[in-house]
C-alpha positions as CSV (number, residue, x, y, z in Angstrom):
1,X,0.0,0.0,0.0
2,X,1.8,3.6,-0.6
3,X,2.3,6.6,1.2
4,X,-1.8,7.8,2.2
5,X,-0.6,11.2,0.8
6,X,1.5,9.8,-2.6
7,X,2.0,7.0,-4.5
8,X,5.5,6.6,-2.5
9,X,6.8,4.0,-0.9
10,X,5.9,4.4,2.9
11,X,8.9,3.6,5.4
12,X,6.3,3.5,8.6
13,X,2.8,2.9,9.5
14,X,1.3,4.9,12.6
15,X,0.4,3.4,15.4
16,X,-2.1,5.4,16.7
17,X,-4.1,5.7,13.3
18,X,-2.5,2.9,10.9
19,X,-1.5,5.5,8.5
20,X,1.3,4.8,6.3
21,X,3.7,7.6,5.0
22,X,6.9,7.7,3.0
23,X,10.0,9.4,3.7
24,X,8.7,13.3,2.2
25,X,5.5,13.1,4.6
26,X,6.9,11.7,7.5
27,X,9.3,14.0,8.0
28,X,6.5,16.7,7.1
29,X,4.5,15.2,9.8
30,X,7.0,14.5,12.5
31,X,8.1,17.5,12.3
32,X,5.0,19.7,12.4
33,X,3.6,17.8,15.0
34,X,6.9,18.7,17.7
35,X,6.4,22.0,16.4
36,X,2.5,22.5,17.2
37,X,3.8,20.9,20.5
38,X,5.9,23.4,21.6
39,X,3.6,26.4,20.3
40,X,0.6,24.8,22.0
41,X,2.0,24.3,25.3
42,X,4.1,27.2,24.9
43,X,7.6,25.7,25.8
44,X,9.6,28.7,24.6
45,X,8.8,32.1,25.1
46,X,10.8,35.0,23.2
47,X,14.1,35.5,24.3
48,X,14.7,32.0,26.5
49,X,18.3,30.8,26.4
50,X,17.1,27.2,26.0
51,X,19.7,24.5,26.9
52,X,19.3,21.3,24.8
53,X,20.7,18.1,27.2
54,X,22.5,16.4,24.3
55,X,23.4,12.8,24.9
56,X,24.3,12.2,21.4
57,X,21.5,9.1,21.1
58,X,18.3,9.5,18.5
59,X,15.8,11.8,21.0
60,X,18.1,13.9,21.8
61,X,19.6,14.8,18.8
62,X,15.9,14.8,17.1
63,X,15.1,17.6,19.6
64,X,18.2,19.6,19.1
65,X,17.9,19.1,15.2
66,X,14.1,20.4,15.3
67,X,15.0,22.9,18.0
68,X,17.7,24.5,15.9
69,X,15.7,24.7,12.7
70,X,13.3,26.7,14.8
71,X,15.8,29.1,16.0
72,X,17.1,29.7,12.7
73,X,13.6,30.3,11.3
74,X,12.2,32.6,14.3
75,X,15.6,33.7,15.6
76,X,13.4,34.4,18.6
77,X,15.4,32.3,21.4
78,X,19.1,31.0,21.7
79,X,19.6,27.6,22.2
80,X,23.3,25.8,23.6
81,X,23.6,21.9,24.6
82,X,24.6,20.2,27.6
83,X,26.1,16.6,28.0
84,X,26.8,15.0,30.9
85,X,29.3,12.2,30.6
86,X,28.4,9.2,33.3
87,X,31.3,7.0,32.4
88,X,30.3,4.3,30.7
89,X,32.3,2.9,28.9
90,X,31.5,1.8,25.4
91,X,28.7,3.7,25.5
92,X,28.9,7.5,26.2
93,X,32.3,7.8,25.2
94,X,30.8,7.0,21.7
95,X,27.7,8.6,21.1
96,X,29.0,11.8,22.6
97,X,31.1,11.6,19.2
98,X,27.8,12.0,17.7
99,X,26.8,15.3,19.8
100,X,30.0,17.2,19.5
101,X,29.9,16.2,15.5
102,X,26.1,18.0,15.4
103,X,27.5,20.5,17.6
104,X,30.4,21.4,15.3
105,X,28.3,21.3,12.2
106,X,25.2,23.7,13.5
107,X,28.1,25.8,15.2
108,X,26.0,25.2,18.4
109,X,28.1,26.0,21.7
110,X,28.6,22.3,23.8
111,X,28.9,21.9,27.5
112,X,30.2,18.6,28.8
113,X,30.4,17.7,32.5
114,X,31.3,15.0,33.8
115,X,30.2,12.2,36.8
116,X,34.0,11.5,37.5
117,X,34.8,15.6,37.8
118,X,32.0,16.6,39.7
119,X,31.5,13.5,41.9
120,X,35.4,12.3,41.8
121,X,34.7,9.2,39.7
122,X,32.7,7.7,37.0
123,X,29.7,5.7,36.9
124,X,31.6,2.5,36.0
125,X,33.5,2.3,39.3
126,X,30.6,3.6,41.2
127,X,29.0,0.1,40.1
128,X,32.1,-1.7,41.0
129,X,31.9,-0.3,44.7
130,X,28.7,-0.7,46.0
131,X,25.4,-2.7,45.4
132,X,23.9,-0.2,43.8
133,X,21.8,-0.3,40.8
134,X,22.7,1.5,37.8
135,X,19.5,4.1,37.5
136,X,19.5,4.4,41.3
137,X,22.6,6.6,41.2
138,X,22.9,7.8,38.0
139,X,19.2,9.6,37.8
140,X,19.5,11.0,40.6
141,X,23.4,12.2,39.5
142,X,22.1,13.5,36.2
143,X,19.0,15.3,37.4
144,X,21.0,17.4,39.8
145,X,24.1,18.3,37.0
146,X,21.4,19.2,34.5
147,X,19.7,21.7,36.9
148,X,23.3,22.7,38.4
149,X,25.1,23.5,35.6
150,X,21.9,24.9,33.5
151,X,21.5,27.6,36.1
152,X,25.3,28.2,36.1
153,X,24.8,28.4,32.1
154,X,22.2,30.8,32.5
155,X,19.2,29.0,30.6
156,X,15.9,30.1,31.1
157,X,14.4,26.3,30.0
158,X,16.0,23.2,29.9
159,X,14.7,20.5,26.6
160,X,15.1,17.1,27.2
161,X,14.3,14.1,24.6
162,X,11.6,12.5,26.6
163,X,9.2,10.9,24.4
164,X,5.7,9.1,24.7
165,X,7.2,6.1,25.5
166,X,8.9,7.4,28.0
167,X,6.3,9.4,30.0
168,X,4.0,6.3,29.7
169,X,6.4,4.3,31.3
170,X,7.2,7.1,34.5
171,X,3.2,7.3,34.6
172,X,3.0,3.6,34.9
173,X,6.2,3.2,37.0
174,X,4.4,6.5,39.4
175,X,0.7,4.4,39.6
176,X,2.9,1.5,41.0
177,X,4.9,2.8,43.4
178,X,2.0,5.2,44.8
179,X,3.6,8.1,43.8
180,X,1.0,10.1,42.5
181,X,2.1,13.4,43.5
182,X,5.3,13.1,41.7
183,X,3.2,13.1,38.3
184,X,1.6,16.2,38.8
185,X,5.1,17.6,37.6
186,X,5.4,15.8,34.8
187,X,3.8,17.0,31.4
188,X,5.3,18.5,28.2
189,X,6.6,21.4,30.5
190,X,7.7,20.1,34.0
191,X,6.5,21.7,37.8
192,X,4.2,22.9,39.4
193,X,5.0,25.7,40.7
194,X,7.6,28.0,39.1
195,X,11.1,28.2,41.6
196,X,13.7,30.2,40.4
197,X,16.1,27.6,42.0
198,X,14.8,25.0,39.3
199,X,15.6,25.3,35.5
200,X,11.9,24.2,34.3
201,X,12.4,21.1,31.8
202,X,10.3,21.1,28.7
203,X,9.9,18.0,26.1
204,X,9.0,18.7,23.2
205,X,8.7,15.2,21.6
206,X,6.0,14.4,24.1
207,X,3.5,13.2,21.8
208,X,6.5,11.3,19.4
209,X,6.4,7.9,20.1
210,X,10.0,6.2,20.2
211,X,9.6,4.4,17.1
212,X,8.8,7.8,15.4
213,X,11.3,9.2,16.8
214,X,13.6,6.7,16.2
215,X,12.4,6.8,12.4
216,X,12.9,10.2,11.7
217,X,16.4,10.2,13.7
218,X,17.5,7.4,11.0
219,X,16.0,9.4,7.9
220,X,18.0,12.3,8.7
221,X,21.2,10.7,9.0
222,X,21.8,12.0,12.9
223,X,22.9,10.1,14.7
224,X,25.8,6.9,13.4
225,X,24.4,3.9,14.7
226,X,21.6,3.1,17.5
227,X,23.1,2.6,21.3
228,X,21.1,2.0,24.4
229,X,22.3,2.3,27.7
230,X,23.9,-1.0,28.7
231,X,22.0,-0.5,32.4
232,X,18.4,0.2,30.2
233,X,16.6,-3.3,31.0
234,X,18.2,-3.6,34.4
235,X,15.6,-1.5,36.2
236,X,12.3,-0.7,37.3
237,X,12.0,0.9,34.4
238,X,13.2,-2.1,32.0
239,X,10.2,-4.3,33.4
240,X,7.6,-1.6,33.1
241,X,8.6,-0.8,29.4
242,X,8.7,-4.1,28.9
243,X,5.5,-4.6,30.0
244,X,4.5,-1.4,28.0
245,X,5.9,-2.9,24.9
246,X,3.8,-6.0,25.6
247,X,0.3,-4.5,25.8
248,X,1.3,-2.2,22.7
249,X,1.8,-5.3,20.8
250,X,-0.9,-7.1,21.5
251,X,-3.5,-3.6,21.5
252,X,-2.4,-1.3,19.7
253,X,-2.6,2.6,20.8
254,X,-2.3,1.5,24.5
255,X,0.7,4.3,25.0
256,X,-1.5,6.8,23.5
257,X,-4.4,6.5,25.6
258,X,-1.9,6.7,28.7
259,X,-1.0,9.6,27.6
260,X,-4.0,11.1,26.8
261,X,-5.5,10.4,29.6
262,X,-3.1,11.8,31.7
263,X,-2.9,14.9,30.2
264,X,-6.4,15.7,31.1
265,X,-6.0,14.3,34.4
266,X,-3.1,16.6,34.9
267,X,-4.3,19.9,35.6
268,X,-6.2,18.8,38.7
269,X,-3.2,16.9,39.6
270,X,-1.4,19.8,39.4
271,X,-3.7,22.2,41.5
272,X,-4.0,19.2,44.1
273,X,-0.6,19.3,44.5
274,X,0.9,22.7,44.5
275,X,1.5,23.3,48.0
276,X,1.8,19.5,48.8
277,X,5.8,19.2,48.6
278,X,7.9,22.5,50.3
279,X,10.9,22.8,48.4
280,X,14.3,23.1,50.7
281,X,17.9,23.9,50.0
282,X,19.6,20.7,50.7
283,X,22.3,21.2,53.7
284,X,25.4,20.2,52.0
285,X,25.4,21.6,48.6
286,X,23.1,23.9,48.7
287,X,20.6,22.7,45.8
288,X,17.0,22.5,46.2
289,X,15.3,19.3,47.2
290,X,12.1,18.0,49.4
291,X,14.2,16.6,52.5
292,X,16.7,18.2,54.2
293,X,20.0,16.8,52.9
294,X,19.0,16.1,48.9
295,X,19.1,12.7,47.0
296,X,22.5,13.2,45.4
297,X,24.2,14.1,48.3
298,X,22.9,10.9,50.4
299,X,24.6,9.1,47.7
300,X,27.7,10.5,47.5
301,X,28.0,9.8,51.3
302,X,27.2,6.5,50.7
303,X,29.9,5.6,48.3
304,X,32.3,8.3,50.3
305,X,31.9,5.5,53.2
306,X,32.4,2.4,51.2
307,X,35.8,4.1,49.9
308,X,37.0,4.9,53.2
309,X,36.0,1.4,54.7
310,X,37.7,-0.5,52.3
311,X,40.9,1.6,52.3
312,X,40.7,0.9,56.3
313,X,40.2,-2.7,55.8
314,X,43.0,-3.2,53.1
């Protein structure tokens, strides 16, 4: 069957409607769809210095891509990236190739920081010290560089490459773990109440699902090859988009109607919530958090401890 709008070859059929479309309209559709995304939710306002987190994978370098073709159409808002290296190796180390390459090309200024810098070693040893999974110390570790160094950057918004799939599986993963009023800050501009100490996140491929995504990533030639995070299945996380990728299978359009659904949930969510959660300055660093001593910093502790222990034991 072609292309619904041609007589083309199609190269992907839409979930949500079983539309097929060839390379031309896809790329028409993708990218008109991210665009009516950010102007309907407003995600940039005139004269944001938005910082783009780059890891040099498909979303992000989809958003970055879109998000400079914007720029250079409007010139209404500047736009910068931000990597942060983890230290995996194998993994980072070679698709940040692929974000300082964009980088270079689009003359688009590149910030890299790293785990081992800022926290005195990478993500790699981390693992090797402690019993700690993966995502449990480097999501916590990444949100708090992003919102660090994108306030010592100066960015008025911060865009991530969070698609559908992946706010349908936080959603899910939130339901679960009865942690409801965490969701009221997610959406395709994140909080719930503006705080100067946070850098508010916006996602502008919220309603892109990852195959899409993935799709138009491939068709314009961004990124070399297609790397996921050796630590991606061995998580929470993992089994619910697993179990995600299960119900999608078998009924199609089940990602979109979690989605959906939440969004119009999500204003009430967010006027239940907005003076549930007081926001401290944690009491080593500094940085905002709920508790008094923040996520990140309980960490570091953590593994500070281990160190010393086994340096006294040895």
């Amino acid at each position: 069957m072609p292309c619904k709008n041609c007589l083309e070859k199609p190269v992907i059929q839409l979930t949500n409607n079983n539309i097929k479309l060839c390379k031309q309209h896809f790329i028409r559709y993708f990218e008109r769809k991210v665009l009516n995304t950010i102007h309907n939710y407003k995600l940039i306002d005139k004269n944001d210095k938005v910082g783009v987190a780059v890891s040099g994978g498909k979303d992000s370098l989809t958003v970055l891509n879109i998000l400079t073709m914007l720029r250079n159409k409007t010139r209404k808002f500047s736009i910068e990236a931000i990597a942060i290296d983890e230290g995996i190796k194998g993994y980072r180390d070679k698709t940040l190739q692929d974000a300082k390459k964009f980088c270079k090309d689009n003359k688009i200024k590149l910030s890299i920081f790293s785990y081992k810098e800022e926290f005195g070693s990478t993500l790699d040893n981390f693992l090797k010290k402690s019993k700690f999974k993966a995502c449990s110390v480097c999501g916590p570790f990444r949100r708090y560089l992003l919102n660090k160094k994108s306030k010592e950057l100066g960015f008025t918004k911060l865009a991530t490459g969070h698609n559908l799939d992946d706010e349908a599986q936080t959603i899910m993963m939130n339901y679960f773990r009865r942690n409801i009023e965490t969701s009221a800050r997610l959406g395709p501009i994140t909080g719930v109440v503006r705080d100067k100490r946070f850098i508010r996140r916006i996602k502008p491929l919220y309603f892109m699902t990852q195959k899409e995504v993935a799709t138009y990533a491939f068709l314009k030639g961004l990124t070399s090859e297609f790397i996921e995070c050796p630590h991606s299945t061995d998580s929470y996380r993992g089994d619910v988009m697993e179990m995600l990728n299960d119900f999608e299978a078998k009924y199609p359009g089940t990602k979109h109607s979690i989605i959906t659904s939440f969004i119009e949930l999500l204003p009430l969510l967010k006027k239940s919530y907005k003076n549930y959660m007081p926001i401290n300055n944690c009491e080593i660093c500094g940085e905002p958090c709920s508790q008094k001593i923040c996520q990140t910093c309980k960490i570091v502790e953590i593994l500070k401890n281990k160190k010393e222990n086994v340096q006294a034991n040895s």
